[in-house]
Every structure is written in C-alpha cells, then in structure tokens.
C-alpha positions in Angstrom: 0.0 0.0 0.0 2.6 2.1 0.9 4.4 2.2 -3.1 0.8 2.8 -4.1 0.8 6.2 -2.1 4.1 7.2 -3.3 3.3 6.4 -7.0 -0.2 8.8 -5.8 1.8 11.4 -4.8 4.3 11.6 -8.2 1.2 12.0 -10.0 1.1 15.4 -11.7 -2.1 17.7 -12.2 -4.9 15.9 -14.1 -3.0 12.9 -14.5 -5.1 9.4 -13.2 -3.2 6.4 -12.0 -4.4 3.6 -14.1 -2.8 0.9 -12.4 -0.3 -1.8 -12.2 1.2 -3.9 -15.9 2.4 -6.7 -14.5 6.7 -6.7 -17.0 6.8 -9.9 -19.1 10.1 -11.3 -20.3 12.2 -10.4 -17.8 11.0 -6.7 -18.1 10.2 -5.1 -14.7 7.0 -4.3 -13.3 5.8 -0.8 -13.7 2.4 2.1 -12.6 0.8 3.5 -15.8 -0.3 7.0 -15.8 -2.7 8.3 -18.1 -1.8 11.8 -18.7 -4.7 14.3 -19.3 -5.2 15.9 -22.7 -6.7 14.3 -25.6 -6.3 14.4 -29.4 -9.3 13.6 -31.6 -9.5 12.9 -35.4 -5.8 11.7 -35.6 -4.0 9.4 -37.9 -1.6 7.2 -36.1 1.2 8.5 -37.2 0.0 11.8 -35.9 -1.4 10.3 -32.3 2.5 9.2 -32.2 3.4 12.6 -32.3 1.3 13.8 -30.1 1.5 11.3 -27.5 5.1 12.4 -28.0 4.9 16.3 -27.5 2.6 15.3 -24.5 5.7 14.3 -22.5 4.4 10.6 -23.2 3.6 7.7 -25.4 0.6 6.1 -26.9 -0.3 3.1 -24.7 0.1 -0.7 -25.8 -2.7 -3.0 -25.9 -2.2 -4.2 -22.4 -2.0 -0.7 -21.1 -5.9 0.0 -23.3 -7.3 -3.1 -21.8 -6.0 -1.9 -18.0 -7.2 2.0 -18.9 -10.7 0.4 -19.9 -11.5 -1.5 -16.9 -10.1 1.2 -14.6 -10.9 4.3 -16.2 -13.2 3.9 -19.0 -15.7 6.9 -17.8 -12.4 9.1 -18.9 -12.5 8.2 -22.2 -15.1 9.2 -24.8 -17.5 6.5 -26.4 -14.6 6.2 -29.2 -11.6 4.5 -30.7 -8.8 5.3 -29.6 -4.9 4.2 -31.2 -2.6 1.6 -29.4 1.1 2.5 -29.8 1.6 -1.1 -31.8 1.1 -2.0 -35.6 -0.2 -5.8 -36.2 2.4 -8.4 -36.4 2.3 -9.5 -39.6 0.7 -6.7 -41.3 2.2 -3.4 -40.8 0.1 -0.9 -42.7 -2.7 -1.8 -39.3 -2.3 -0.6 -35.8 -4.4 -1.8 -32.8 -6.4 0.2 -31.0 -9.5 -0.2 -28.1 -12.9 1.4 -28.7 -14.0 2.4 -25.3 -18.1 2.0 -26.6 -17.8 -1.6 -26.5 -14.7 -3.0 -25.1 -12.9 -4.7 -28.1 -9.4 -4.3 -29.8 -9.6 -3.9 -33.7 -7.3 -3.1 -36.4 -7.6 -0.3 -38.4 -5.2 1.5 -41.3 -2.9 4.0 -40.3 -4.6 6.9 -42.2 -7.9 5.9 -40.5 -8.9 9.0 -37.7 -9.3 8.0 -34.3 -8.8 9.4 -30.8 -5.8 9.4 -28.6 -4.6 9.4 -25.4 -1.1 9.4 -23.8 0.4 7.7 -20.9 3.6 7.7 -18.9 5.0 4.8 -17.1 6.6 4.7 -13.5 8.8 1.5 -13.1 8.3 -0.4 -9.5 11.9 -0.7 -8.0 
C-alpha cells in the first residue's frame, strides 16, 4: 500500500493512476499513468506525435485493456490508437474502442482518438 501512495503522490495535475502492468520477459513491473489531454480525429502516425509532445507515449494493448477497466468513464464513447502495428501486417495498428470494449485493427490513415500515458517502473 505504501508504493501505491508514493506512486499517488508523483502523479502530476490531471494525471489518473491507471494501475499496475504486470513486466513480461524479464522486463520489470511498472504504474501506468494516463496523462490528461486528448487528441481527436488523428492518424496514427499523428497520435505518435502527439503522444510524443505530450511528455508521453501512446499506450500498448495491455495498457488499453488496463485503462478500460479502470478508467473507462475518462475516455469518450470512441476508438482510440494503441502504440503497436499488427504483427504481420504493418500498414494496421491496434487500437481499443472504449463503446464496446474490443481491440480492432484499423489502417494507419484511419482518424481515431488518442490518449497518452507515462509509465513509472516499480523498483
């Protein structure tokens, strides 16, 4: 409890703690922060830059599905861009429409919402 209150208190103005990503492959464990401005009606490779000149990143998948199911009521009814392209077929980039809860593909010219976040690795 006690990390939790420190990661709180890091937290800048309109920032949300979104919670704990859990690393994988021998990366560390780290908070996710969901910083507080929004683009809308972006291309991904315009969401990257503004994630960017945010002072953040677009989140991964994991990072949607953990924003949706802790802080879906901050989010519009919308699509909004994950920070990774499909595996095998790089002109598509995931992203998590906060209506209904799924990941989809979608082009990279296709206009969607964004959202930035900033990670705080766990010691």
């Amino acid at each position: 409890m006690g990390e939790y209150m420190q990661v709180r208190g890091m937290l800048q103005e309109g920032e949300a703690y979104a919670g704990l990503i859990l690393g994988k492959d021998q990366e560390p464990d780290y908070h996710l922060v969901l910083l507080p401005d929004e683009a809308i009606d972006v291309s991904w490779p315009a969401a990257l830059d503004w994630a960017k000149g945010q002072g953040g990143e677009l989140p991964t998948r994991r990072e949607l599905a953990l924003l949706f199911a802790n802080l879906r009521e901050g989010f519009e009814r919308d699509w909004y861009w994950s920070s990774e392209a499909h595996a095998t077929r790089s002109q598509l980039v995931w992203g998590q429409n906060f209506a209904s809860g799924i990941q989809t593909i979608y082009g990279r010219p296709y206009r969607g919402h964004a959202r930035a976040v900033r990670r705080i690795t766990v010691p």
